[in-house]
N, C-alpha and C positions, 0 to 999 in steps of 0.2 A: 386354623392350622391343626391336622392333624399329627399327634406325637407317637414315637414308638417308645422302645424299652430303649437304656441307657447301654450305648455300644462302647466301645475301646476306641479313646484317643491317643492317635502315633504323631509323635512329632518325627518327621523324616527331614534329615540334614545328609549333606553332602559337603565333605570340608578335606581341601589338603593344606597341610602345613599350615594350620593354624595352632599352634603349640607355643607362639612365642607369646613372652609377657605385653604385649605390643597392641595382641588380639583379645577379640573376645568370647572366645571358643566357652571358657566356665560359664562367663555370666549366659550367655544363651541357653546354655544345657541346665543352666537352675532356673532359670526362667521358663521354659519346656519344661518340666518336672513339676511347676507349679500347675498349669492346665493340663497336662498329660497323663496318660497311664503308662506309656513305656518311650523313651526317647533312643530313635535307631541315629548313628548314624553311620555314613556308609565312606569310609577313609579310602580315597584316591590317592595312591601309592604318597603318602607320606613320608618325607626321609625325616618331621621330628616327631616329639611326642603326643602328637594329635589324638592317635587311638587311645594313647594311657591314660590321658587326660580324662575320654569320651567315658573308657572302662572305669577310669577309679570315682568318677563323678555317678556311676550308676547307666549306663549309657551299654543298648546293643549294640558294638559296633561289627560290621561286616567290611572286609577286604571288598574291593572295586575287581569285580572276575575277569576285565579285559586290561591289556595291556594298553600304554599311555596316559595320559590323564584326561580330563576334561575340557583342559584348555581347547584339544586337538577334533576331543568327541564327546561335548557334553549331553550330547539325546543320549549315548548311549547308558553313559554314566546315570540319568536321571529316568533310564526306563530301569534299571536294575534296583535304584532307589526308589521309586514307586512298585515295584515288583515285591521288595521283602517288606516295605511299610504293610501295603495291599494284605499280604499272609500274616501280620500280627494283628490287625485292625478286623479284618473278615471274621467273621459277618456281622452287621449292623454298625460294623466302625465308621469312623474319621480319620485323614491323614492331614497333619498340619503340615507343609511344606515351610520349611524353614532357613536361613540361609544361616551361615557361621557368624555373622554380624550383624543379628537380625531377631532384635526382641519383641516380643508381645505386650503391650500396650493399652491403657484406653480400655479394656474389657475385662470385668473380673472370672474369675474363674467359673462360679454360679451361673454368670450371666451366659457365657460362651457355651457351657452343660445347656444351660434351657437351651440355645438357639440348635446345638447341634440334635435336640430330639425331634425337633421338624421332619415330617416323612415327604413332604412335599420341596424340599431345597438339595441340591445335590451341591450346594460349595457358597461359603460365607466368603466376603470382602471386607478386608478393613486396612487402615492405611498402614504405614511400613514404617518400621521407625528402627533405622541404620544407624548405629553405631560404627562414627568415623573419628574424630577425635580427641571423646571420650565416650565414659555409658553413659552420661547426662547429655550428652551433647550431639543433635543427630544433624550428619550435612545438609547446610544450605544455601545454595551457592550461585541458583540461578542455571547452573548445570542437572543436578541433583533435585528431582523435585517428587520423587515419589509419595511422599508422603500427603501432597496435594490430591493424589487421585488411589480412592480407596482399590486394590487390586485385590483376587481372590488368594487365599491362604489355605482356607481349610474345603476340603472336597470330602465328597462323601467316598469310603477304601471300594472301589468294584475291582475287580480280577483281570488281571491282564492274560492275554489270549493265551499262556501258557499255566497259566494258574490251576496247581491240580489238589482238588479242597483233600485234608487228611478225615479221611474218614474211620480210624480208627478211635 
């Protein structure tokens, strides 16, 4: 395996109304912050305190630019969060795709740094571990089985067709 130099890891979340005490909007955003260098997330019209949460925890957050939510139009919602991940992560980043109830697990910090200097991998897989009834406790239910089949997570940041690098 050949390595490069050490790029910027983005944790990118997409979250509405995840503010109540119920959720686990903090623990994911400290747990992002432990493998990350900057944790975006991008708040789809939230009527609680979602973004304050995101803000006062250290978190970019960005308003969702189209009107609706993602229930209705989640590509679009998730090309615009791959869009501002992409421009913090560029060049030689990683984007961690994360979900609001969706901790990192299983890998330490060090370990995940060595795997993402690979020049030769464009996106690691590892299994999923949901937080549904508690943060100890991830669903399993026979419905729920993510965690059985490792899915990818982290992708290597490329520029979506509209990406115009700052050259100044």
């Amino acid at each position: 395996i050949r390595l490069q130099r050490q790029g910027r890891l983005v944790s990118a979340i997409l979250a509405r109304n995840e503010g109540g005490k119920d959720r686990y909007l903090a623990l994911v955003i400290k747990n992002a912050h432990k493998y990350c260098d900057k944790v975006l997330l991008l708040d789809d019209g939230s009527t609680d305190d979602t973004a304050q949460i995101a803000t006062d925890l250290g978190c970019i957050v960005k308003r969702r630019t189209s009107d609706g939510w993602w229930g209705t139009d989640e590509v679009s919602a998730r090309a615009q969060l791959w869009h501002e991940a992409a421009l913090l992560a560029w060049p030689d980043g990683w984007i961690y795709v994360a979900d609001a109830d969706h901790e990192l697990v299983g890998i330490t910090p060090s370990d995940l740094r060595t795997c993402l200097l690979s020049t030769h991998v464009t996106a690691w897989a590892l299994p999923l571990w949901d937080c549904w009834d508690s943060p100890e406790t991830m669903r399993v239910d026979g419905y729920w089985v993510a965690h059985n089949h490792p899915r990818p997570w982290f992708f290597r940041a490329q520029p979506t067709p509209d990406y115009v690098p700052d050259w100044s």
